[in-house]
DRENDO-649655 format. One record per residue: x, y, z of N, C-alpha, C in turn; residue in one letter. Coordinates in steps of 0.2 Angstrom, whole numbers, padded with zeros to 4 digits, always signed. Layout:
XYZXYZXYZA ...
This chain:
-0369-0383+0541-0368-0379+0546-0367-0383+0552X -0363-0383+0555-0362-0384+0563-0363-0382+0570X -0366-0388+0575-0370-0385+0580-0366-0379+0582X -0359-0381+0581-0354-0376+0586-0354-0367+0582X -0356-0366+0578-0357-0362+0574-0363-0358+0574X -0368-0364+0576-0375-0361+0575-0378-0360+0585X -0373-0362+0587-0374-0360+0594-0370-0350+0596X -0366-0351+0591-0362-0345+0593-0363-0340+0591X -0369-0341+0585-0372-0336+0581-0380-0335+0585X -0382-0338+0588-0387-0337+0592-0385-0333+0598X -0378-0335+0600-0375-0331+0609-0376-0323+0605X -0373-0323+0598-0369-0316+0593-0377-0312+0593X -0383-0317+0591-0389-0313+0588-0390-0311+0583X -0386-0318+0579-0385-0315+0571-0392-0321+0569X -0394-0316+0563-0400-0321+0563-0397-0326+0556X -0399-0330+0555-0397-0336+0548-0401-0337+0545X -0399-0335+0538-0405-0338+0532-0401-0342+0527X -0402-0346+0524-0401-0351+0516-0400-0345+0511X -0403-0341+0509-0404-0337+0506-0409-0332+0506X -0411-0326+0500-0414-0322+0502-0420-0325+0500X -0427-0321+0502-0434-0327+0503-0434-0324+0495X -0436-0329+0491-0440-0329+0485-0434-0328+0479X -0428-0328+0482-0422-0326+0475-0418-0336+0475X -0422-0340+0472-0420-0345+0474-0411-0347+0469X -0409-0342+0464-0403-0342+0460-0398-0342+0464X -0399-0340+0471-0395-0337+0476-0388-0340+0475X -0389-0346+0476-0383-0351+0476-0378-0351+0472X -0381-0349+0464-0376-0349+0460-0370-0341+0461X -0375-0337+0462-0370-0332+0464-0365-0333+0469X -0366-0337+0475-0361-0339+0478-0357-0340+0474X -0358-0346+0471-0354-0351+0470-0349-0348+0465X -0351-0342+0461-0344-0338+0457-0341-0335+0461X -0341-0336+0466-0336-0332+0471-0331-0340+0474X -0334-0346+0475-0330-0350+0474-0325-0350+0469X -0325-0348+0464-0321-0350+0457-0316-0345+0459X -0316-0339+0458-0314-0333+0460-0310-0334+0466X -0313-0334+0472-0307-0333+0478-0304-0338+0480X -0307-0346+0477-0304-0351+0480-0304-0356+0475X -0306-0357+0471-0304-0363+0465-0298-0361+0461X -0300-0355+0459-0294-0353+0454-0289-0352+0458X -0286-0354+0465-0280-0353+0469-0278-0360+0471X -0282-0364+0473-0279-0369+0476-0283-0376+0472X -0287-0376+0468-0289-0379+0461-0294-0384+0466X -0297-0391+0464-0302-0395+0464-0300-0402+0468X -0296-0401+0470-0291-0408+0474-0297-0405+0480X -0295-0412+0484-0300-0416+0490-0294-0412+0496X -0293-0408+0502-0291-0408+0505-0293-0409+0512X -0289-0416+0515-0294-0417+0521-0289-0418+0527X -0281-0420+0526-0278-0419+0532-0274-0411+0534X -0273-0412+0540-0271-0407+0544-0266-0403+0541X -0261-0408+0538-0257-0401+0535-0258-0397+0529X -0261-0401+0526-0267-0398+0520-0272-0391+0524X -0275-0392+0529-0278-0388+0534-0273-0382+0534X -0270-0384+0537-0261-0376+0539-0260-0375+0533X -0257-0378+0528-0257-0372+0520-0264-0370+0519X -0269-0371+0520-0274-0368+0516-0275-0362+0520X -0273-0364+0526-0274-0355+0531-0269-0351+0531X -0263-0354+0529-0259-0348+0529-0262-0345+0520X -0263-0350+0515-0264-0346+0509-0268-0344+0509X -0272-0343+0513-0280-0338+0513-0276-0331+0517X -0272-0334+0522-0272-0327+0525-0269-0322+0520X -0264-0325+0516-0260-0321+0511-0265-0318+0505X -0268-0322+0504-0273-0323+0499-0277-0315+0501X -0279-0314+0506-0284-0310+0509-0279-0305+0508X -0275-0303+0510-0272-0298+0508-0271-0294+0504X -0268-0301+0499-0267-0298+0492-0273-0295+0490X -0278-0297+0491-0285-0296+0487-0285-0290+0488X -0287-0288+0495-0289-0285+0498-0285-0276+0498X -0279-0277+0496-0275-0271+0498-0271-0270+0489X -0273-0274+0485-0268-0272+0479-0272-0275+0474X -0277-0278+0474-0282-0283+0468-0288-0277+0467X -0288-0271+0461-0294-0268+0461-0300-0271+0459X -0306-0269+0460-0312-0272+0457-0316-0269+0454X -0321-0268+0449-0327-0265+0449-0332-0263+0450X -0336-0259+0453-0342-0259+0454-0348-0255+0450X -0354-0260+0450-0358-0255+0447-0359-0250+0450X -0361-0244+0447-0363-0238+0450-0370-0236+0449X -0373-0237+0440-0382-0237+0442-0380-0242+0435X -0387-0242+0434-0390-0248+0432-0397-0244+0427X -0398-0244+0421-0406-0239+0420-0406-0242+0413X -0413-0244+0413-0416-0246+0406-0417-0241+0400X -0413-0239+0395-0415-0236+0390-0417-0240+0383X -0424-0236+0379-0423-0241+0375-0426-0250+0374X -0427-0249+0380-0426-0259+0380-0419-0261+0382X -0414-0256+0381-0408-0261+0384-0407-0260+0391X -0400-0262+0393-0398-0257+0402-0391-0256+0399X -0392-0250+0402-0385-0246+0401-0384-0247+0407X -0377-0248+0412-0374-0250+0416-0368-0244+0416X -0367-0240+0419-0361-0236+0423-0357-0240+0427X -0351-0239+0427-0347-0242+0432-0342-0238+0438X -0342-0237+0443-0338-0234+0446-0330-0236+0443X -0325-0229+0445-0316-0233+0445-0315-0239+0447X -0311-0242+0446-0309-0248+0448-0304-0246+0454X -0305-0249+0459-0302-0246+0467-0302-0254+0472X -0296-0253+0474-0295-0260+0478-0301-0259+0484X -0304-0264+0487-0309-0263+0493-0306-0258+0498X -0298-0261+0499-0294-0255+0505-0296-0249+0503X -0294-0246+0496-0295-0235+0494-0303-0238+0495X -0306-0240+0495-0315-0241+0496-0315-0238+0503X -0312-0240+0506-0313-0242+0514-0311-0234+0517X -0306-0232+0515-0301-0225+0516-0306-0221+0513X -0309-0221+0508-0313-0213+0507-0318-0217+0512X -0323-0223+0514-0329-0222+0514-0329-0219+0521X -0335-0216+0526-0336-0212+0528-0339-0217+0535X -0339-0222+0534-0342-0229+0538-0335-0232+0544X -0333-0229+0543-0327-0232+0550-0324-0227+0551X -0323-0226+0557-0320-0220+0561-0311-0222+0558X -0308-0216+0563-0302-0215+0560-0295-0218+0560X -0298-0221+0568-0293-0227+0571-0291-0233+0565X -0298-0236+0563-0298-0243+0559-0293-0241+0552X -0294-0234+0551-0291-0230+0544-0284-0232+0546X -0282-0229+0552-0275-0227+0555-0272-0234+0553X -0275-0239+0555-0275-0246+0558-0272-0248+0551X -0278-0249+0547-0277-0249+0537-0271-0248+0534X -0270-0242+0536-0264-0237+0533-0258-0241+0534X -0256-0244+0542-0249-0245+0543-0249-0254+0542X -0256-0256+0540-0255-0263+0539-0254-0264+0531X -0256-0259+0528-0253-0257+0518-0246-0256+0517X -0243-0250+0525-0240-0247+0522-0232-0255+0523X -0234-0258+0527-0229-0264+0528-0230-0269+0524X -0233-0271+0520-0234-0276+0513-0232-0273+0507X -0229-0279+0505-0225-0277+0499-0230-0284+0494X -0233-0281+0490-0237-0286+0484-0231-0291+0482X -0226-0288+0479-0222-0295+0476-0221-0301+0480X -0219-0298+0485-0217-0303+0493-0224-0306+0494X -0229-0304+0491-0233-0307+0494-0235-0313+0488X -0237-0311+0482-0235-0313+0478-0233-0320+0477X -0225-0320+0479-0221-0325+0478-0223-0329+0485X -0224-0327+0490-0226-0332+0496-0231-0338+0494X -0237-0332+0491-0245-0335+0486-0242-0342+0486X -0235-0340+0479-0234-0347+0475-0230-0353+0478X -0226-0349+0485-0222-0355+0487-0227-0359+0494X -0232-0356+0494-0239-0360+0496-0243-0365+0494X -0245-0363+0486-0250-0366+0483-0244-0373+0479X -0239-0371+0480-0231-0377+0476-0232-0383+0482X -0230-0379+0491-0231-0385+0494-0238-0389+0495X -0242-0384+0497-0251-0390+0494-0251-0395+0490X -0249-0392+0484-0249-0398+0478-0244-0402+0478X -0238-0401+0482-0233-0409+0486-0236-0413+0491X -0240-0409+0498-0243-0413+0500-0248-0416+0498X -0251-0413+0496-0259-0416+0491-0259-0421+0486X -0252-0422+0483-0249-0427+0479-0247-0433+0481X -0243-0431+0488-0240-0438+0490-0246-0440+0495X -0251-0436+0494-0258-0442+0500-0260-0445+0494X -0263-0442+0487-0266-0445+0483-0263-0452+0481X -0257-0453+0482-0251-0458+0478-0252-0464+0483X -0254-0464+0490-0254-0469+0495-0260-0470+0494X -0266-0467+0493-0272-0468+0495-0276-0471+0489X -0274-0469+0483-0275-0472+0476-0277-0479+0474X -0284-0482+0474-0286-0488+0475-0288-0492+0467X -0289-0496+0466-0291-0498+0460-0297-0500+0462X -0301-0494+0455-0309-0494+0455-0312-0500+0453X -0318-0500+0457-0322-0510+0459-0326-0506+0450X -0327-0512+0446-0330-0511+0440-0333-0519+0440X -0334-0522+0446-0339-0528+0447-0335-0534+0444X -0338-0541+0445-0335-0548+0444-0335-0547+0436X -0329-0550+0435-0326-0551+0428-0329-0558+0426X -0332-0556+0418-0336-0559+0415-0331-0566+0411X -0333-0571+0413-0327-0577+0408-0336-0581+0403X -0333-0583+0398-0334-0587+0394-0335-0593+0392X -0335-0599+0397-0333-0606+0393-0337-0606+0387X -0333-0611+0382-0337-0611+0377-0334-0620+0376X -0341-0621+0378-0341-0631+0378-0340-0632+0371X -0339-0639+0367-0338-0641+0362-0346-0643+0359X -0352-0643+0365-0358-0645+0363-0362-0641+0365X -0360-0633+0367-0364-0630+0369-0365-0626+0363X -0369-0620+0363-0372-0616+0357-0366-0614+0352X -0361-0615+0354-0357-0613+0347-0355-0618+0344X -0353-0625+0346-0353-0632+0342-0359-0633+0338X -0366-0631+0343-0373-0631+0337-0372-0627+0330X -0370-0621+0331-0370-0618+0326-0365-0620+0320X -0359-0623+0323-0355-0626+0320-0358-0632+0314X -0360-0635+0320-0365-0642+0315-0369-0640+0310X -0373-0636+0312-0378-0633+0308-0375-0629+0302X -0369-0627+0300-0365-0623+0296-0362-0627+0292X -0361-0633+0295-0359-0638+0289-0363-0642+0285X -0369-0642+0289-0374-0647+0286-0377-0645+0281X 
């Protein structure tokens, strides 16, 4: 985290924590949300220059959309031990948008707001954007790898002289003798 972050969230009044006190697994949970929203989209490459920077925002931006308004999820609904096992319920499967639309937490504006930003997105269009994003990343991403591709140090290279009177000539003598 950064001062410029950790000053803003102080001006905000947001408090910060590493995790919740005493759940120290925490991390791993994050971290499948890694794989899912971001690995599995744009893969494991090192992305450090600026135009790399501009594809990765515009694919988040699209990315967010798509998730968001056309990618259903599941949610558990209850959870209860019978038996010794856990039976588990699941709520429908419903994109966060229909979550958002019935939920009863945001007035009607934000709805209205919702509605006409669905109603102008078209999934395939977006889709196809996704791919013609994540193609040019993997061009840029390729041609910085190909210049900057070093040959790995693996230390001073071992040589052998082998004298006529050092330890292999000995053995020699000794083998005829």
């Amino acid at each position: 985290m950064n001062d410029l972050l950790l000053d803003w969230c102080r001006e905000q009044r947001i408090q910060l924590s590493r995790s919740r006190p005493y759940q120290k697994n925490d991390n791993a949970w994050i971290e499948q949300k890694n794989w899912t929203q971001v690995r599995k989209v744009v893969g494991y490459r090192r992305f450090d220059s600026t135009s790399e920077l501009h594809l990765l925002n515009q694919i988040y931006t699209v990315l967010r959309l798509y998730k968001n308004f056309f990618l259903p999820t599941i949610k558990l609904a209850s959870k209860v031990r019978v038996n010794g096992r856990i039976k588990r319920t699941y709520d429908e499967a419903r994109t966060p948008y229909q979550r958002l639309i019935v939920s009863r937490q945001i007035d009607r504006t934000a709805k209205q707001q919702l509605k006409a930003t669905y109603d102008g997105l078209n999934p395939a269009e977006l889709q196809r954007r996704l791919t013609e994003l994540r193609d040019q990343l993997e061009t840029v991403s390729a041609a910085k790898s190909e210049v900057v591709l070093k040959r790995p140090w693996r230390g001073p290279d071992i040589t052998i002289n082998q004298q006529p009177g050092g330890a292999a000539g000995r053995l020699r003598k000794r083998a005829t003798a």
